[in-house]
C-alpha positions as CSV (number, residue, x, y, z in Angstrom):
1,X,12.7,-6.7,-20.8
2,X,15.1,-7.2,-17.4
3,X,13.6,-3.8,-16.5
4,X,10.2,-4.6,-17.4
5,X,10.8,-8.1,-15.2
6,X,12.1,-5.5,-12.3
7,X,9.9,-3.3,-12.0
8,X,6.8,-5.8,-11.7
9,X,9.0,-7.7,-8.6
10,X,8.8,-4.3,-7.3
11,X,5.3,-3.6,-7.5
12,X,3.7,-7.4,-6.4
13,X,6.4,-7.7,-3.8
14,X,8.8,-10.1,-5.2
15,X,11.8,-8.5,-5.7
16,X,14.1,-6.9,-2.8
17,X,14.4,-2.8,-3.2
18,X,18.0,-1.5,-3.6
19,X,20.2,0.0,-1.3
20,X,19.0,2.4,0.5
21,X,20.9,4.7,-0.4
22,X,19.6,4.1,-4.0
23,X,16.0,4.9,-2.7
24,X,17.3,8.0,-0.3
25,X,18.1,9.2,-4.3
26,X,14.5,9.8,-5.3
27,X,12.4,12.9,-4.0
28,X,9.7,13.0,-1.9
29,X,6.9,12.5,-3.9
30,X,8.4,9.8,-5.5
31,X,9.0,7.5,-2.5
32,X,5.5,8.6,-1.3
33,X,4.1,7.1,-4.6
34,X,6.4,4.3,-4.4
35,X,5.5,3.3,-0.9
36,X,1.5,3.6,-1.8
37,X,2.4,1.4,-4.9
38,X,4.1,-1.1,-2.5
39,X,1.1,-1.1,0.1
40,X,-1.1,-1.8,-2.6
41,X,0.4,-5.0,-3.6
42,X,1.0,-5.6,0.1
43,X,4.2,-5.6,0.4
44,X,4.1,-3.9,4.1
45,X,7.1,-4.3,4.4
46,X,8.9,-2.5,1.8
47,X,6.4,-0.4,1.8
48,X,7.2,1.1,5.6
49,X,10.7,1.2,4.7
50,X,10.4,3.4,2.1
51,X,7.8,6.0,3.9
52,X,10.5,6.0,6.5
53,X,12.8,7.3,4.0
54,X,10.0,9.8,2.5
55,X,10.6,10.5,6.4
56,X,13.9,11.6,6.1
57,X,13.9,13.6,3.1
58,X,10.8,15.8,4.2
59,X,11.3,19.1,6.5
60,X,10.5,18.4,10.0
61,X,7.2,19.8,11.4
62,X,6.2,19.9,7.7
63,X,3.2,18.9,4.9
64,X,5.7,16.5,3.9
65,X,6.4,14.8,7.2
66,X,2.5,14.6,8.2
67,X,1.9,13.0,4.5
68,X,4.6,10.4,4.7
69,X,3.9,10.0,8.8
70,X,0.1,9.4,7.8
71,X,0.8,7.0,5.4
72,X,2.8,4.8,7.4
73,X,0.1,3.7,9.1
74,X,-1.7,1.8,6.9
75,X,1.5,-0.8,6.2
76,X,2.3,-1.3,9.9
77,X,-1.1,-1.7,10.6
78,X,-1.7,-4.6,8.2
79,X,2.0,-5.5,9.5
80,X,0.4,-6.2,13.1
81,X,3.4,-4.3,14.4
82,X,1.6,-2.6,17.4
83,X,4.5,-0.4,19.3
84,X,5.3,1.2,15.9
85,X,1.9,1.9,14.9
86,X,1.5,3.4,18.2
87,X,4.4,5.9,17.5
88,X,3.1,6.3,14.6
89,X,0.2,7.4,15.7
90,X,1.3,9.4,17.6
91,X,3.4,11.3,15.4
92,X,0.7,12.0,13.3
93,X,-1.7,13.1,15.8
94,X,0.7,15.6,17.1
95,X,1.5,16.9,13.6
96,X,-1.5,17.5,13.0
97,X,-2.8,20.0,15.7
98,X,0.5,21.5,15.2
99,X,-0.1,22.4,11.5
100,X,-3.9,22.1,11.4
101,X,-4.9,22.4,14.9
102,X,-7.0,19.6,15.6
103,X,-7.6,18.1,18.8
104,X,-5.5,16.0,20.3
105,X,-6.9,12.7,21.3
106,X,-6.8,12.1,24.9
107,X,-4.0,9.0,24.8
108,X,-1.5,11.7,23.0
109,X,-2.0,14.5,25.6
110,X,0.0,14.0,28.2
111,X,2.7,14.1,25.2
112,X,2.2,16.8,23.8
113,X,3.4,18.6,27.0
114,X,6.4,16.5,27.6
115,X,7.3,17.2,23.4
116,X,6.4,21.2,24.4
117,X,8.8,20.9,27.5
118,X,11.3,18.7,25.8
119,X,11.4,15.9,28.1
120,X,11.5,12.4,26.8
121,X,8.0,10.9,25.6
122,X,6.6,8.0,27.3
123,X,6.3,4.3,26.6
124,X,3.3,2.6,24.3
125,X,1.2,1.0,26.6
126,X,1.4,-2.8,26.5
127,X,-0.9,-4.0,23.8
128,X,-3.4,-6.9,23.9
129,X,-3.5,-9.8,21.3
130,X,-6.4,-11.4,20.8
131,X,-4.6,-13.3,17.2
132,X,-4.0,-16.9,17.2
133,X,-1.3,-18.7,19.2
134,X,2.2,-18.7,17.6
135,X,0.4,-16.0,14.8
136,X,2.5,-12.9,15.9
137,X,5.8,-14.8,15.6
138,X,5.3,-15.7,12.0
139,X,4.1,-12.1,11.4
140,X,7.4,-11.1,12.5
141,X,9.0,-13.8,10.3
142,X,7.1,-12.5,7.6
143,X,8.2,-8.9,8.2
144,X,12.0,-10.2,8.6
145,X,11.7,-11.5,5.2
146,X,12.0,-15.0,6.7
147,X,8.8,-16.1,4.4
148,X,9.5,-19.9,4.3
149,X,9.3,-20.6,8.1
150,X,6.9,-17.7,8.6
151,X,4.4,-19.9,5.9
152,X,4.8,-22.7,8.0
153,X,3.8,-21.5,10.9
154,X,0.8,-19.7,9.6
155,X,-0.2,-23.0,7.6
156,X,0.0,-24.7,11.5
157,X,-2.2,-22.4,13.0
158,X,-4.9,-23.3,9.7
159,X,-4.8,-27.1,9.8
160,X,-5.1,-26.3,13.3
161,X,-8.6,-24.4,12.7
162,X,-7.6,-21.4,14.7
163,X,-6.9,-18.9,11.5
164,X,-8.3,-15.4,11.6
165,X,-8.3,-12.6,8.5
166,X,-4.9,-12.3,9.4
167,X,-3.2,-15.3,8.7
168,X,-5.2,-15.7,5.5
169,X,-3.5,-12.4,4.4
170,X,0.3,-13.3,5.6
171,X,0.0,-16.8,4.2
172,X,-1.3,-15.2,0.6
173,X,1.7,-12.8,1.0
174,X,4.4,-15.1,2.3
175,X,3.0,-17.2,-0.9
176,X,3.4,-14.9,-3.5
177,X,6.7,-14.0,-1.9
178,X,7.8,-17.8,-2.8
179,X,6.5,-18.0,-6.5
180,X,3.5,-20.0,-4.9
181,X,0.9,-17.8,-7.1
182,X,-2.2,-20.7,-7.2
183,X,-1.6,-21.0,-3.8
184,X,-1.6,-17.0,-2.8
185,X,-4.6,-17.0,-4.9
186,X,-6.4,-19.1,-2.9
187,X,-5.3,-17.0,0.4
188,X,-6.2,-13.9,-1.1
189,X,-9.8,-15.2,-3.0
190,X,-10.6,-16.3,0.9
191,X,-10.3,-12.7,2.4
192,X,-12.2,-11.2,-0.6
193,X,-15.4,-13.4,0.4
194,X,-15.2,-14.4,3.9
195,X,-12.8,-11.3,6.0
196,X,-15.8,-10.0,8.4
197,X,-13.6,-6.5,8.3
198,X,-14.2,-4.7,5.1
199,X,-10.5,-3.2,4.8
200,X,-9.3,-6.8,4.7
201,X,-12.0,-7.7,2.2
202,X,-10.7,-5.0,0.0
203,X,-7.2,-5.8,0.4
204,X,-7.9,-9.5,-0.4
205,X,-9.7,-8.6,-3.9
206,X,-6.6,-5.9,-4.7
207,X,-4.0,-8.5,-3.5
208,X,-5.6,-11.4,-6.0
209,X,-6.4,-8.7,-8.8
210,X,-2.7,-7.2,-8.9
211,X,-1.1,-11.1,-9.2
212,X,-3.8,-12.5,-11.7
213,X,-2.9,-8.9,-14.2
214,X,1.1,-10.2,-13.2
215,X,0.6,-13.7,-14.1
216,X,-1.5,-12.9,-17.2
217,X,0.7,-10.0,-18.7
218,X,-1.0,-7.4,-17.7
219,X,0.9,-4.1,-16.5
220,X,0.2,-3.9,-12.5
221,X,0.6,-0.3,-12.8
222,X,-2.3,2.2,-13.0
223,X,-1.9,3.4,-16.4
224,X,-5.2,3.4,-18.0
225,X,-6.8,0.4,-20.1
226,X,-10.1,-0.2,-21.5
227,X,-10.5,-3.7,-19.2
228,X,-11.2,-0.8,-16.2
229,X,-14.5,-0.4,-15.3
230,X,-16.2,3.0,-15.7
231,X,-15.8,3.6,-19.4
232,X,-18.7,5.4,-21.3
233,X,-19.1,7.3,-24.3
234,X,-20.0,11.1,-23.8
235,X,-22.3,13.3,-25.9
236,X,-20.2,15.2,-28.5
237,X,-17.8,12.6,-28.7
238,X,-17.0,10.8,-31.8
239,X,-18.2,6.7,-31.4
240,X,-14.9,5.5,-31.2
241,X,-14.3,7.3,-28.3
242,X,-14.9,6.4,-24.3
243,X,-13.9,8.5,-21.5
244,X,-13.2,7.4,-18.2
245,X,-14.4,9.9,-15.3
246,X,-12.3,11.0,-12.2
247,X,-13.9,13.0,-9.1
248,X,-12.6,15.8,-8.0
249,X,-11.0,15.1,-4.2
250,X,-10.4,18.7,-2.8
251,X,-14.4,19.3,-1.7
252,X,-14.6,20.9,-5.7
253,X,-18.0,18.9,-7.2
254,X,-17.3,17.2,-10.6
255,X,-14.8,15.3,-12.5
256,X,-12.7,15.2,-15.0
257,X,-13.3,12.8,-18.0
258,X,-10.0,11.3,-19.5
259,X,-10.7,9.8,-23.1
260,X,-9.3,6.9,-24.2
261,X,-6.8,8.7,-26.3
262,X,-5.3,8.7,-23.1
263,X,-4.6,5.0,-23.1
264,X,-0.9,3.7,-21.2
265,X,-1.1,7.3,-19.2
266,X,-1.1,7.6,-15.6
267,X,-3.5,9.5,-13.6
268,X,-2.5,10.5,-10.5
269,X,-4.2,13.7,-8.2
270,X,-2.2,16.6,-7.1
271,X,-4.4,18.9,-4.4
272,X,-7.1,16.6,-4.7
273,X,-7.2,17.3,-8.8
274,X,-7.0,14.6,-11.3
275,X,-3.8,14.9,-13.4
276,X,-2.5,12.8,-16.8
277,X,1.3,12.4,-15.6
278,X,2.4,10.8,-19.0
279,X,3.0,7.2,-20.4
280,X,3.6,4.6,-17.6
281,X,6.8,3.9,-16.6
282,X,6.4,0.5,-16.2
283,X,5.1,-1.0,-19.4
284,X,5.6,2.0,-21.3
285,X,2.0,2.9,-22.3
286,X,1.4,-0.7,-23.6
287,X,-0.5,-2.5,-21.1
288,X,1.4,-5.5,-21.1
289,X,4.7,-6.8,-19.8
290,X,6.2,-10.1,-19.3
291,X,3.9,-12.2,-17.3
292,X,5.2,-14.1,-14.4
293,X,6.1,-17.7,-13.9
């Protein structure tokens, strides 16, 4: 049950990921799924860290590196960390005309020639913030792990009336990071209604879903259970039996149907194709796991 307990720290940001040496361990593929499973739940930061070490195991100038560098941006966007993202961004753009041959955008041009010449890349420009006074410090309190003083702040700045999308969705976070679930709730049922941008929105109904399955029991992973939404039952098959449909992602029309003989499995795509990866690793193909308190 300790391992059960672990694993949901890990995946609703609770709980503090080992060494890491202990991640530099795991392949590629699994720190990329590991830092997607960590954004999910919001936990940016953690979730940067260990696409920085999917980083260092992939090839340079590689798939790899373009995955992991593309995936990074999501976390230290939401992170508000602008120089970084900038890089970032960078990184990514440059990647890709060198292994897809896109166009570079315009800010990135003048380095790609100093990268071609070898000389040494220039600095971000200066970024503007239009986010509440005091609201980047506590972001960077939040993102030091320093949740406590980084929740007062961001509670400040909403008795004071000035709170944006944004410090709804660091004081949810620096909530849940405390144990203060009915309170991270109430952060995160805000964004879901009232966040004018819709990737916020989202975020805010994932962020709430993923605690309220925690705090109930049920497995945050994505093994499948018949509580998602989607199920149907398909000509030909017996009545007891619903399948759950997957589109294909690689530009292929159609889907594959799982069935829900398939229950506790993962699904995860490979080349844009739905795959059944086996029983979760998390709850073990139950569904349930210890809930939190």
């Amino acid at each position: 049950m300790s391992k059960c307990r672990t694993a949901i720290g890990i995946l609703v940001g609770l709980v503090v990921l080992g060494s890491a040496s202990a991640i530099a361990d795991e392949s590629f593929d699994q720190l990329v799924q590991k830092g997607m499973q960590l954004y999910q739940v919001h936990d940016n930061v953690q979730s940067v860290a260990t696409f920085e070490e999917a980083l260092k195991v992939a090839k340079p100038g590689s798939e790899e590196e373009f995955t992991a560098a593309r995936n990074i941006l999501m976390p230290l966007a939401d992170m508000g960390d602008r120089d970084r993202l900038w890089q970032a961004k960078r990184r990514v753009a440059l990647l890709d005309h060198q292994l897809h041959g896109t166009a570079i955008p315009d800010e990135f041009k003048a380095d790609a020639q100093t990268a071609a010449t070898g000389s040494k890349a220039p600095t971000p420009p200066p970024s503007v913030s239009a986010s509440p006074a005091g609201q980047d410090e506590a972001i960077k309190l939040y993102s030091a792990g320093k949740y406590a003083p980084a929740m007062q702040k961001l509670e400040s700045i909403k008795r004071a009336g000035n709170a944006d999308a944004q410090t709804h969705l660091y004081l949810g976070s620096c909530c849940q990071a405390l144990k203060k679930y009915k309170l991270a709730l109430v952060e995160y049922d805000w964004l879901a209604k009232n966040s004018p941008l819709i990737s916020l929105k989202r975020k805010g109904t994932d962020s709430a879903r993923h605690l309220r399955d925690a705090m109930a029991g049920v497995c945050p992973g994505d093994c499948l259970r018949l509580s998602m939404p989607g199920w149907r039952h398909e000509q030909g098959d017996p009545p007891n039996v619903l399948r759950l449909r997957f589109p294909y992602q690689n530009g292929t029309r159609g889907y594959m149907a799982f069935s829900s003989n398939h229950l506790g499995d993962v699904v995860k795509y490979k080349n844009g194709v739905p795959e059944d990866i086996g029983k979760c690793p998390i709850c073990g193909g139950t569904g349930h796991v210890e809930p939190l308190k």
